[in-house]
ZABANU-972165 format. One line per field, with one value per residue (C-alpha): residue in one letter; x, y, z; residue number from 1. Coordinates in nm, 2 decimals. Layout:
N
residuo	[a,...]
c1	[X,...]
c2	[Y,...]
c3	[Z,...]
num	[NUM,...]
end
This chain:
593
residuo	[x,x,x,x,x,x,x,x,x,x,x,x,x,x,x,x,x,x,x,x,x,x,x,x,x,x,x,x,x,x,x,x,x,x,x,x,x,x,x,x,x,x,x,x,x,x,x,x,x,x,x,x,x,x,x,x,x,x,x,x,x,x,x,x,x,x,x,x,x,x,x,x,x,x,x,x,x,x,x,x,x,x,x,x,x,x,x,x,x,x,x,x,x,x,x,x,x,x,x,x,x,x,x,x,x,x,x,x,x,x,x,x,x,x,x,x,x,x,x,x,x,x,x,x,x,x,x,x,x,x,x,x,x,x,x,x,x,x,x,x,x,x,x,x,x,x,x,x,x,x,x,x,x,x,x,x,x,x,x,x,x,x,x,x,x,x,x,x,x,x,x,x,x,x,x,x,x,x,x,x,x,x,x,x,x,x,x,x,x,x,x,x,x,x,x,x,x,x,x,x,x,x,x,x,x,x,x,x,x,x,x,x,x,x,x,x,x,x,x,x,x,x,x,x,x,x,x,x,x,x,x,x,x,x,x,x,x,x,x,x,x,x,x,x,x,x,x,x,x,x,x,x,x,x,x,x,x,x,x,x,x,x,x,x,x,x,x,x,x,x,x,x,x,x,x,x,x,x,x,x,x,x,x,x,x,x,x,x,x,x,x,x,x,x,x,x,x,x,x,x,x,x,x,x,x,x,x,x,x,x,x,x,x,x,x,x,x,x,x,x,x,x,x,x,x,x,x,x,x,x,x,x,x,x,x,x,x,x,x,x,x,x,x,x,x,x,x,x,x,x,x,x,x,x,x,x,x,x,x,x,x,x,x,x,x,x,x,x,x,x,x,x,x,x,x,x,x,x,x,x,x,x,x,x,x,x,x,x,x,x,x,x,x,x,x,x,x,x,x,x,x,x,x,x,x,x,x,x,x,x,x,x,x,x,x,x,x,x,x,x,x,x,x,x,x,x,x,x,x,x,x,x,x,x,x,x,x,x,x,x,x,x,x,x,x,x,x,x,x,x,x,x,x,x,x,x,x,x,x,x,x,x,x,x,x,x,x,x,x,x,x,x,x,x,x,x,x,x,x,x,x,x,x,x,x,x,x,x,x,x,x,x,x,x,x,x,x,x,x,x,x,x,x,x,x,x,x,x,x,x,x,x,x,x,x,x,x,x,x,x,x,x,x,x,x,x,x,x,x,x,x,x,x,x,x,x,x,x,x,x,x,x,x,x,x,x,x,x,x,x,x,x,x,x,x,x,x,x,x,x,x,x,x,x,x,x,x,x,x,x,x,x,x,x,x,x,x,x,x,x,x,x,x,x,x,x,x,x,x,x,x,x,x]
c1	[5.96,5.76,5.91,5.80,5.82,5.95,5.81,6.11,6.15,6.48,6.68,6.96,7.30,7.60,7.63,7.46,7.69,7.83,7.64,7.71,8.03,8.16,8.26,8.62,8.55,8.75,9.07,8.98,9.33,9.07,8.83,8.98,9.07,8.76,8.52,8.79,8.61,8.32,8.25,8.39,8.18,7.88,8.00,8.06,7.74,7.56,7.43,7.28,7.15,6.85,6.66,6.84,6.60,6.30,6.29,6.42,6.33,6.13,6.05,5.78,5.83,6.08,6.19,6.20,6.25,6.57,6.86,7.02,6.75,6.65,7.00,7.02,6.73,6.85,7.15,6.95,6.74,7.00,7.21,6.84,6.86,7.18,7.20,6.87,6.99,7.15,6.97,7.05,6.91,7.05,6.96,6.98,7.00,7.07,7.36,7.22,7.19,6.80,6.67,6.55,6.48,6.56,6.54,6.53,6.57,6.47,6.18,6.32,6.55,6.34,6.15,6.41,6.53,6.23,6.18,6.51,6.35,6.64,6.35,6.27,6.22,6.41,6.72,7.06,7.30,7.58,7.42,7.11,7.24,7.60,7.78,7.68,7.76,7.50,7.55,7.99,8.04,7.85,8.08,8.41,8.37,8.47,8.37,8.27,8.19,8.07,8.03,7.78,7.94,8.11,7.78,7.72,7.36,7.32,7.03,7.23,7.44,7.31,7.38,7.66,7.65,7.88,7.84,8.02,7.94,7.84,7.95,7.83,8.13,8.12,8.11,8.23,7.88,7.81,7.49,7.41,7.51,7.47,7.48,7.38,7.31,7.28,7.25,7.63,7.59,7.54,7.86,8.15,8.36,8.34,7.98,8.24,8.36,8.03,7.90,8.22,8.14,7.80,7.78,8.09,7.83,7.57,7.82,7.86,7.48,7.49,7.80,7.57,7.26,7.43,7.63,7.31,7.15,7.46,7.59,7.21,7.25,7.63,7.50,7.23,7.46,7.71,7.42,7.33,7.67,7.69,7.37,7.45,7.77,7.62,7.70,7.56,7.49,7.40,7.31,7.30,7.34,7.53,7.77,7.75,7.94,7.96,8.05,8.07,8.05,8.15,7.98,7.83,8.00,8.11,7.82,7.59,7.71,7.65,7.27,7.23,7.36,7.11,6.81,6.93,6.84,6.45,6.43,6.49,6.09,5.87,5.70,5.50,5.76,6.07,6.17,6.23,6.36,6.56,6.73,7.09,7.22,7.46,7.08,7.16,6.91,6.98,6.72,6.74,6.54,6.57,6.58,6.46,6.64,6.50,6.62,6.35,6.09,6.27,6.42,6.82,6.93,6.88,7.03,7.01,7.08,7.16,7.22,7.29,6.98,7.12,6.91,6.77,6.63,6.43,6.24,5.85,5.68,5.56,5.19,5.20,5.11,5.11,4.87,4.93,4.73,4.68,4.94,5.12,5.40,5.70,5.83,6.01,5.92,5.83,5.59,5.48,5.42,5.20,5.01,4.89,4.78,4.60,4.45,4.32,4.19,3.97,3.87,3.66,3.57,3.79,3.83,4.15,4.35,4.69,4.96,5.31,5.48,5.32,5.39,5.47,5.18,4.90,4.61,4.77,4.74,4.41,4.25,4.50,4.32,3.99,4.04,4.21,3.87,3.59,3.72,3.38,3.31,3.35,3.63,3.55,3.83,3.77,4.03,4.02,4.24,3.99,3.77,3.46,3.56,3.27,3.07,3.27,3.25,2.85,2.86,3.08,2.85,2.57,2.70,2.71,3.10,3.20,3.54,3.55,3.94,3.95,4.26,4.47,4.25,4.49,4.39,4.03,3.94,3.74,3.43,3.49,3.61,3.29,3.06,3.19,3.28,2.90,2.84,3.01,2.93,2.54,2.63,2.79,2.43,2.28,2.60,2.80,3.00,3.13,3.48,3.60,4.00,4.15,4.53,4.72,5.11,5.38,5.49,5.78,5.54,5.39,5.33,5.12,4.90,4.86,4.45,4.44,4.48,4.16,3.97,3.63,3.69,3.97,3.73,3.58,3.90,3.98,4.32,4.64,4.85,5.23,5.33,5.73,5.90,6.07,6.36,6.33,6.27,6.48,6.51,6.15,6.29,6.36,6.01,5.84,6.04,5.96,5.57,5.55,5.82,5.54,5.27,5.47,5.65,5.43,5.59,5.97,6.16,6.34,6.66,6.82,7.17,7.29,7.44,7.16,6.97,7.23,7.21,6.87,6.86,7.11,6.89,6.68,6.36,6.19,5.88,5.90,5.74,5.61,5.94,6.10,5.84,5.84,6.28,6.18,5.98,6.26,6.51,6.26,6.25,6.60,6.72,6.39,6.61,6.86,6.97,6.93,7.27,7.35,7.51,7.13,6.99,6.92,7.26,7.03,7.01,7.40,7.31,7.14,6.80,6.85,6.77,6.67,6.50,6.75,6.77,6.77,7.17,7.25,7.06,7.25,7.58,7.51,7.45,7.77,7.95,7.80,7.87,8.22,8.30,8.11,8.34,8.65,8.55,8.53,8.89,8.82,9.20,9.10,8.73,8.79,9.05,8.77,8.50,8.73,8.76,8.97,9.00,8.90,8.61,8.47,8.50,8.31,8.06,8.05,8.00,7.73,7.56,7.63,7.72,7.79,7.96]
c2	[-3.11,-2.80,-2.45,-2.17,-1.81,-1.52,-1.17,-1.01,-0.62,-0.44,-0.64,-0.44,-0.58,-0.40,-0.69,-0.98,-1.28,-1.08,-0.90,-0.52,-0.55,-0.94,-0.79,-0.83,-1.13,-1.42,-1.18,-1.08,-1.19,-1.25,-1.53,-1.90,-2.07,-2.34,-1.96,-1.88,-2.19,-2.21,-1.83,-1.92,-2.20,-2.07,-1.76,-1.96,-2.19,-1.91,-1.84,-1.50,-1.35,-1.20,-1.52,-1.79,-1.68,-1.61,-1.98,-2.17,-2.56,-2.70,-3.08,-3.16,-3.50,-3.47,-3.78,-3.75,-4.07,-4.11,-4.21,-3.92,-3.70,-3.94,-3.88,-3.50,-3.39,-3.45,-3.29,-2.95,-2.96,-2.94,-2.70,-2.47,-2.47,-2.42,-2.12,-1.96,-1.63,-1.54,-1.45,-1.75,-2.09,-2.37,-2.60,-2.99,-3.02,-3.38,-3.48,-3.25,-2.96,-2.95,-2.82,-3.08,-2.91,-2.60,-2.44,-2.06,-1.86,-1.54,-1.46,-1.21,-1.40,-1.64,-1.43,-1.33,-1.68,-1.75,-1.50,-1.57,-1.90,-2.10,-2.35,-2.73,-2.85,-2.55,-2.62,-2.43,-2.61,-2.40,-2.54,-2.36,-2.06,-2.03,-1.96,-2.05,-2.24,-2.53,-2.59,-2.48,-2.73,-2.98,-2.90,-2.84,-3.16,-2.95,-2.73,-2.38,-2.01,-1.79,-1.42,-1.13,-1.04,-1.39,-1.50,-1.52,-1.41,-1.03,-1.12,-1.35,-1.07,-1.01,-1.35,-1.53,-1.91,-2.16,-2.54,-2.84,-3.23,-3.51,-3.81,-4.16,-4.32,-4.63,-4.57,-4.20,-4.11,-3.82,-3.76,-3.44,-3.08,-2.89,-2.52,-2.21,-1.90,-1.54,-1.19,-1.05,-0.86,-1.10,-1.34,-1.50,-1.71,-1.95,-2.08,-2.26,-2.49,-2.50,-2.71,-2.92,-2.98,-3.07,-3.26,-3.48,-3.57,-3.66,-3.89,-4.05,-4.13,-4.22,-4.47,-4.64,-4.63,-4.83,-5.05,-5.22,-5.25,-5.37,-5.61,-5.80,-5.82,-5.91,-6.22,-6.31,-6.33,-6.54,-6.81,-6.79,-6.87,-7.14,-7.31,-7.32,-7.35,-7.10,-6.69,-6.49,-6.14,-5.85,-5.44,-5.26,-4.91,-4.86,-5.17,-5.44,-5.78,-6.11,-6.44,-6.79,-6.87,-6.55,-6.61,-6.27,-6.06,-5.66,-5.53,-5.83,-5.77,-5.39,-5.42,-5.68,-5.39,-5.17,-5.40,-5.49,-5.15,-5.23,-5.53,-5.31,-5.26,-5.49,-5.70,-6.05,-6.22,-6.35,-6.61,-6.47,-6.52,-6.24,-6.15,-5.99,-5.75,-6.02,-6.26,-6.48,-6.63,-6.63,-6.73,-6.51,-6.61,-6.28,-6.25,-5.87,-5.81,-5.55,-5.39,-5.28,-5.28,-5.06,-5.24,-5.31,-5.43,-5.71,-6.07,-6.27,-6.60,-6.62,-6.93,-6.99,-7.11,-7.35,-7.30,-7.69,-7.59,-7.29,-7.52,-7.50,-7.78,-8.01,-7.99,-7.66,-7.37,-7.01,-6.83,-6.52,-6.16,-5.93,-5.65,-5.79,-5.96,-6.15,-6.45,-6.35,-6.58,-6.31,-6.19,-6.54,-6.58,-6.26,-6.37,-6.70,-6.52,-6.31,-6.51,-6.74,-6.50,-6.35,-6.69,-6.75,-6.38,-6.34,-6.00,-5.86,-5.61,-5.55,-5.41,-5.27,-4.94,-4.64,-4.78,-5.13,-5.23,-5.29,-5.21,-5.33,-5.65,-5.68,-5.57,-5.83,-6.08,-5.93,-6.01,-6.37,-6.45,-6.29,-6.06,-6.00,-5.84,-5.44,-5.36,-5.04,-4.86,-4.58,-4.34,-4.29,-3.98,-3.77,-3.57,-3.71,-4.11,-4.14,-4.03,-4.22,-4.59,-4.56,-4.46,-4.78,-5.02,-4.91,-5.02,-5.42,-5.46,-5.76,-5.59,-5.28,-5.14,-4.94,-4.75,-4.57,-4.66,-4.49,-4.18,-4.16,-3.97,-4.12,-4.01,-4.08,-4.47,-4.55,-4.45,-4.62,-4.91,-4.91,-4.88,-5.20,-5.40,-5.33,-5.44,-5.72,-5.86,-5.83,-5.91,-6.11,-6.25,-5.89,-5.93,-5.59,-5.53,-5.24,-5.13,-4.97,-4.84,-5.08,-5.21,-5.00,-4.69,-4.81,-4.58,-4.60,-4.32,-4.49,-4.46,-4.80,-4.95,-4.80,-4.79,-4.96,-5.07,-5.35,-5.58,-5.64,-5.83,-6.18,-6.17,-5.97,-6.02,-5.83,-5.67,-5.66,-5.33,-5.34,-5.35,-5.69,-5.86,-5.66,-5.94,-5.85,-5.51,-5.62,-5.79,-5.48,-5.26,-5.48,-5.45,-5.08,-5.01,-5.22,-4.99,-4.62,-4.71,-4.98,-4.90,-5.02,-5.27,-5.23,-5.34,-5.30,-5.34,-5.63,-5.31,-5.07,-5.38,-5.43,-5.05,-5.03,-5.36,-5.14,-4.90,-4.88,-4.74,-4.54,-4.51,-4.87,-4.94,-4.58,-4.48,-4.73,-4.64,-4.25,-4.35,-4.55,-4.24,-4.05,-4.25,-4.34,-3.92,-3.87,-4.20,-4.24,-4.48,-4.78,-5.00,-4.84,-4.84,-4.78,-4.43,-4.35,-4.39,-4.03,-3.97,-4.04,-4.42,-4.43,-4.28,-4.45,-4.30,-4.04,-4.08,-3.71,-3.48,-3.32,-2.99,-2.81,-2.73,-3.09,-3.27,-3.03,-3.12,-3.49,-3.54,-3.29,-3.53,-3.83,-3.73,-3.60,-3.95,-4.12,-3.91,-3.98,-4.33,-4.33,-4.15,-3.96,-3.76,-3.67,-3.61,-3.35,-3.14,-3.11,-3.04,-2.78,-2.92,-3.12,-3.48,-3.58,-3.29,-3.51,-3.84,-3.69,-3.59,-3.96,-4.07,-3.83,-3.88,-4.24,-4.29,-4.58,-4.65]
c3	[0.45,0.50,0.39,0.69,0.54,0.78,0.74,0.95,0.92,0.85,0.63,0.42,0.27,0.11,-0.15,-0.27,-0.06,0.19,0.45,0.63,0.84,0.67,0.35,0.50,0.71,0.53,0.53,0.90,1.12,1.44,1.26,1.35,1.04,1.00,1.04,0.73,0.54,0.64,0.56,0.22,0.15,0.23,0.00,-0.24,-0.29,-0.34,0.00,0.02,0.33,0.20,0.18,0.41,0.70,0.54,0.36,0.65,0.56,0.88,0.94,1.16,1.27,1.49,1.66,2.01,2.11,2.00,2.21,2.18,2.33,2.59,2.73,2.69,2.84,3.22,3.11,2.96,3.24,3.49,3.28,3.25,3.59,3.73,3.46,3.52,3.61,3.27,2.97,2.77,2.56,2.54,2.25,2.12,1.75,1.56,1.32,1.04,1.24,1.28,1.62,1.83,2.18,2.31,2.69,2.74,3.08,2.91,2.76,2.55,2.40,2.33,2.14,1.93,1.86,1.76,1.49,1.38,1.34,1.56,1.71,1.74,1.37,1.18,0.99,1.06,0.84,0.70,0.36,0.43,0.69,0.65,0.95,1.27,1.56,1.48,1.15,1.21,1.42,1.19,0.93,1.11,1.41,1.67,1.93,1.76,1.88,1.64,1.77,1.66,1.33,1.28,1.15,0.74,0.81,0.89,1.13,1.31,1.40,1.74,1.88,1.96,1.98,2.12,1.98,2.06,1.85,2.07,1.94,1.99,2.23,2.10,1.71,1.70,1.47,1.49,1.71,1.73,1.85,2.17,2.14,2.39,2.29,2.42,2.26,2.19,2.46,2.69,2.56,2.78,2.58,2.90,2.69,2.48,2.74,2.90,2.59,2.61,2.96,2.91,2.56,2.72,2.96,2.71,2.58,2.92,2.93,2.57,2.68,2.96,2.80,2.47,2.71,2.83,2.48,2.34,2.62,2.55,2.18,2.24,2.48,2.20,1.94,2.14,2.20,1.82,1.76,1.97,1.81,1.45,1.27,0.98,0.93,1.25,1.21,1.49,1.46,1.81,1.84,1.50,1.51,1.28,1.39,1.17,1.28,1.10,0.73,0.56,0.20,0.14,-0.11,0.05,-0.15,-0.05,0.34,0.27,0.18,0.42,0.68,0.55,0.57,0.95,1.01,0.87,1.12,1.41,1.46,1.57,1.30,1.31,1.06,1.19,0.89,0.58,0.26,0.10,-0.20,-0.19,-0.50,-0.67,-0.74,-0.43,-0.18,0.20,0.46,0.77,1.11,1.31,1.64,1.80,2.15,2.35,2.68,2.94,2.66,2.44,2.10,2.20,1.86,1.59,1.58,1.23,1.13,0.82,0.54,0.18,0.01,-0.29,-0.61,-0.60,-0.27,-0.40,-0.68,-0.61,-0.50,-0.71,-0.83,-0.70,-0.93,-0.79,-0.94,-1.16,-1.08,-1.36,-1.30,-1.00,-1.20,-1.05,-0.93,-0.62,-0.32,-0.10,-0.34,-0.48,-0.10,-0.14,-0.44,-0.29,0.04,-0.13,-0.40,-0.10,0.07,-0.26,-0.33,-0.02,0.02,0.32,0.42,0.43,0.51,0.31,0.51,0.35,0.24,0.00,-0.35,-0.23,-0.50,-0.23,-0.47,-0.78,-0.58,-0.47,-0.81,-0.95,-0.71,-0.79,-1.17,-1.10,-0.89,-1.11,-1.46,-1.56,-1.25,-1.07,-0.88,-0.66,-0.50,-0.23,-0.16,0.20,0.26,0.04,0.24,0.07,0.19,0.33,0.07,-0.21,0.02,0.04,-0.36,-0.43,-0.17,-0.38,-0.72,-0.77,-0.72,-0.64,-0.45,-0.23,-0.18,0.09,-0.01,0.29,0.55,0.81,0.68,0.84,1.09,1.39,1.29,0.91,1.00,1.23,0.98,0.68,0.91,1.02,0.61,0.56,0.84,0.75,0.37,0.47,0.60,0.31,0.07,0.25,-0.06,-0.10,-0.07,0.12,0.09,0.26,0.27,0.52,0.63,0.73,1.08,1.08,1.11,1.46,1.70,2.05,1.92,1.56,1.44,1.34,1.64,1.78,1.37,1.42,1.08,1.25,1.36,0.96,0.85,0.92,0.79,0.69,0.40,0.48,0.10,0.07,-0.01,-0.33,-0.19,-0.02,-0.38,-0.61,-0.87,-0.98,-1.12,-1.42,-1.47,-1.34,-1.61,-1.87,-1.78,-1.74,-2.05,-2.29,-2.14,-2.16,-2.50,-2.65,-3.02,-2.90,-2.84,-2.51,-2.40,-2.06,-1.97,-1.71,-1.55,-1.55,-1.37,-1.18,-1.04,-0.99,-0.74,-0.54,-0.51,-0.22,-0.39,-0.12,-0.30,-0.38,-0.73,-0.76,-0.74,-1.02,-1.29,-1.23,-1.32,-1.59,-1.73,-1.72,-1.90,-2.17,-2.20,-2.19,-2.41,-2.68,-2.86,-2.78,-2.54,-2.16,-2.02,-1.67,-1.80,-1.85,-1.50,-1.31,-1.08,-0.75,-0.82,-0.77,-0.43,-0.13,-0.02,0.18,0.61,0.54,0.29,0.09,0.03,-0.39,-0.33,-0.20,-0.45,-0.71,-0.55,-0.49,-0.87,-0.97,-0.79,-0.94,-1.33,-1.24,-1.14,-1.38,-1.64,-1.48,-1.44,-1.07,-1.01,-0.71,-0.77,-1.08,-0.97,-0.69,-0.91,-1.21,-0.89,-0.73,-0.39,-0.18,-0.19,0.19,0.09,-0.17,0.03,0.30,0.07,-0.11,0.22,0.34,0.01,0.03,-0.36,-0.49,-0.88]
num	[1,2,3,4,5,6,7,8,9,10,11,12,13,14,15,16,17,18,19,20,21,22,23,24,25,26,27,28,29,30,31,32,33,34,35,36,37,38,39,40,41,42,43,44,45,46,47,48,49,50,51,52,53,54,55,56,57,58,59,60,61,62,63,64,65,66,67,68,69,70,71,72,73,74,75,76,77,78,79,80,81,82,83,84,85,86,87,88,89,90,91,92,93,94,95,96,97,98,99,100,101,102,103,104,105,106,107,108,109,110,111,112,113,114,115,116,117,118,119,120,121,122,123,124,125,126,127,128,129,130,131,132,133,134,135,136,137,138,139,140,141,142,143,144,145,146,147,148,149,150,151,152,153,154,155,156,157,158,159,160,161,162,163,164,165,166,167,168,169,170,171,172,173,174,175,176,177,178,179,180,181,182,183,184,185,186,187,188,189,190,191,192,193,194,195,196,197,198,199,200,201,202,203,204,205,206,207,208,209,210,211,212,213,214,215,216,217,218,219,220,221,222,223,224,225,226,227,228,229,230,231,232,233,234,235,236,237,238,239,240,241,242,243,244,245,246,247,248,249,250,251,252,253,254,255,256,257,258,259,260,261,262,263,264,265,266,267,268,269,270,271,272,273,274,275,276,277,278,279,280,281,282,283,284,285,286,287,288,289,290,291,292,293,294,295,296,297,298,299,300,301,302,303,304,305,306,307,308,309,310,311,312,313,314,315,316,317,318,319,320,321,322,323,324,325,326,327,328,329,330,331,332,333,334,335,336,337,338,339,340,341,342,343,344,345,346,347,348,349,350,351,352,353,354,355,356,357,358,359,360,361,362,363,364,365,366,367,368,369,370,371,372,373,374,375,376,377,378,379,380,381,382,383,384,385,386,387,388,389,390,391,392,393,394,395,396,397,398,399,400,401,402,403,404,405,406,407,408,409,410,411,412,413,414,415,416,417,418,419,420,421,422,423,424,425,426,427,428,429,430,431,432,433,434,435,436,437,438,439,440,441,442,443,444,445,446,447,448,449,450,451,452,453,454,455,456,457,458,459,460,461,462,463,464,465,466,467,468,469,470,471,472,473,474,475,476,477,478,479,480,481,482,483,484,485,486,487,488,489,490,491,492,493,494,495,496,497,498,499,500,501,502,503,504,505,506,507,508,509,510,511,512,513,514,515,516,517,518,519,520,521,522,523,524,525,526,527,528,529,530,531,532,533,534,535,536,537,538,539,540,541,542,543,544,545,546,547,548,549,550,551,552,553,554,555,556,557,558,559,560,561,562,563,564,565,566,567,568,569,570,571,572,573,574,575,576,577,578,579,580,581,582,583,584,585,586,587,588,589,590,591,592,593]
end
């Protein structure tokens, strides 16, 4: 997340927290009650106006091919049209109030939505705005219409917004909001139940485009069922159905949930072992369903994998890489790819998720095949790749990592990949390893699907995210707690393990040592508890950047229930809120203790 810094002129305030004509807004008879709470909310977090516009948060990677928009956009378009002949825009935001699209018939208003900064990729969340009728209707779940002085912000003043909540028809998410605005000037309350009109018929096309998908993974998950006598599972446009066998645990069946949503891309492995919370073993074959190209939904077999049955096979011994420690099968899987491929000098490229342990494993392979020898390992993203790969060519290593080789430019990959391929002639037991981002990243205009450098490797090796083997956690710990505190004797608590494998580790093993440093700063001495862990491992990794006041509130909310032992009665009366307040928020935050 980017912050974008507005120079706007003209900015005065009676007060810090209240701006020129709201200082008597929350006692004002004409505000609706949910503009009553929302004023006061955004009074009381600390929201001042002097600086909500001029550090806006902006993301840039909008996505825009999201159901959501795919169905709005012939509803804008025919709303631009039909109301071209008043000064308005009309705007798409998602279900955190960040501007998606946005269609002006004035070009003066447009400019002055822009420098108020209400455009694609800018957030307007009451969190980070206060009042509005975006970020309003976010908060309230209902149609909103905030007028001129209505708004928290002073330079809001001049607008006057109407939103209304689209929700998804079949799950009731929420989806997004759509909002027009004009200058106060300009305002009709009829904009109101213009937004009603028009988001209830984004919710029709959002009701027949998810019909299809779902009716197709419904009609694959009925012939899965019919096949096999074990548990079936399905994800399609938010629902989640189970059939069969129903051995999984509510915590087990709730990460299994979450990692249905991972499957959802395309990916060359469709049998898999994986590793639930509780330390049980299920083997899922997943089936992808997809509906006029498009991905539709998930379908997954799943069954119990008894402990006799995961016993290695005789004779067999998978080898150990320096560094790349655990016993997981996914990653013993990994090791043994790998370890192959070093042996015979195979080229290959290592494909997984930023932190996954891509180099960690290939100078662990490097050092199984030939310790004595140099490892060289070329950061692509610097600007001076090129420079740095021909260095490393030039040395006698044995092992070239081409680190981030998505990273190149065009003309930075053909010239290192002509580098390499001339090397290769004269040093063709050079083993060359390069690493690069996971399937779930694809994209038609991704660079390596047109990098020369492609053609060099003869196989890839997929790495598991942490989170698909979580019962190499406490191995991991164990080898980086030697390393950071080699002096003591560390201890970890069945529940402190048993949190982190919840987790979902974003940063994958990055992630878990950068934790582990902090608990070895906070607790020098002792057994690590679960009481010890930061208050963002009891919450699942966010869909969405966070921003400085919800991480604050998120981890309020975590020690308040830690202290009260998880009583949400008595944890919303010591927090000062209501109690369906601080279930929303466990659930926007998704905490789990």
């Amino acid at each position: 997340m980017t912050t974008i810094r507005n120079s706007g002129a003209g900015r005065h305030f009676t007060e810090r927290g209240a701006p020129d004509g709201m200082a008597g807004a929350p006692g004002s008879a004409r505000l609706p009650t949910y503009i009553h709470q929302s004023w006061d909310r955004s009074r009381n977090a600390g929201l001042a106006p002097d600086h909500v516009l001029s550090d806006l948060h902006y993301v840039p990677d909008l996505d825009l091919q999201r159901r959501l928009v795919q169905c709005a956009v012939p509803v804008l378009d025919r709303l631009h049209g039909d109301m071209s002949s008043i000064p308005l825009a009309i705007a798409l935001t998602d279900e955190n109030a960040r501007v998606i699209l946005r269609r002006d018939t004035d070009r003066s208003l447009a400019g002055r939505l822009d420098e108020a900064c209400f455009a694609p990729g800018f957030d307007y969340s009451e969190a980070t705005v206060g009042t509005n009728g975006v970020g309003t209707a976010v908060e309230a779940r209902m149609p909103g219409y905030i007028d001129g002085t209505q708004h928290f912000n002073e330079e809001l003043h001049e607008f006057t917004c109407a939103g209304t909540p689209i929700h998804d028809p079949v799950s009731g998410k929420l989806e997004g909001i759509l909002d027009i605005s004009c200058l106060a000037r300009d305002a009709n309350p009829m904009m109101r139940q213009l937004t009603i009109t028009a988001a209830r018929d984004i919710e029709a096309a959002l009701r027949s485009s998810g019909s299809a998908k779902q009716l197709a993974v419904l009609n694959s998950f009925i012939d899965a069922c019919r096949r096999r006598s074990g548990a079936v599972y399905s994800l399609s446009c938010g629902i989640f159905m189970s059939s069969g066998s129903q051995f999984l645990d509510p915590i087990d069946e709730a990460f299994l949930r979450e990692e249905a949503r991972c499957m959802l891309v395309p990916g060359r492995i469709n049998q898999f072992t994986l590793i639930l919370p509780s330390g049980q073993s299920i083997a899922i074959r997943r089936t992808l369903v997809d509906d006029a190209g498009e991905p539709a939904g998930v379908v997954l077999e799943v069954d119990l994998i008894k402990r006799e049955a995961s016993v290695r096979r005789r004779g067999y011994q998978v080898p150990t890489l320096p560094g790349a420690v655990g016993g997981s099968p996914q990653w013993e899987r990994c090791r043994t790819e790998l370890s192959r491929a070093a042996a015979t000098s195979t080229n290959t490229l290592l494909v997984g998720e930023r932190g996954a342990g891509r180099v960690t494993l290939a100078r662990g392979a490097h050092l199984h095949k030939n310790p004595q020898a140099r490892c060289a390992v070329v950061d692509c993203s610097s600007p001076d790749a090129v420079h740095d790969a021909e260095a490393a060519l030039a040395t006698s290593a044995t092992t070239i990592v081409l680190r981030r080789i998505d990273a190149l430019t065009p003309g930075d990959d053909a010239e290192i990949a002509r580098a390499i391929t001339d090397d290769q002639h004269s040093y063709p037991a050079r083993w060359i390893v390069a690493t690069t981002h996971c399937a779930s990243d694809y994209a038609s205009d991704d660079p390596v699907l047109t990098s020369m450098l492609i053609p060099l490797f003869q196989r890839t090796v997929e790495v598991p995210a942490l989170r698909h083997h979580p019962e190499d956690i406490a191995t991991i710990l164990r080898l980086h707690a030697a390393q950071l505190a080699p002096n003591r004797d560390l201890e970890f608590s069945d529940g402190m393990l048993h949190a982190l494998k919840k987790y979902t580790w974003p940063g994958n093993v990055s992630d878990l040592v950068a934790t582990l440093k902090k608990v070895l700063c906070m607790k020098p001495a002792g057994v690590v508890t679960e009481a010890d862990l930061p208050p963002y491992i009891h919450s699942a990794a966010p869909k969405r950047t966070i921003t400085t006041l919800e991480s604050a509130e998120r981890d309020a909310i975590i020690e308040t229930l830690r202290r009260f032992d998880g009583n949400r009665v008595k944890a919303a009366e010591s927090l000062g809120i209501s109690r369906s307040t601080l279930y929303r928020r466990i659930n926007t935050y998704a905490i789990h203790l």
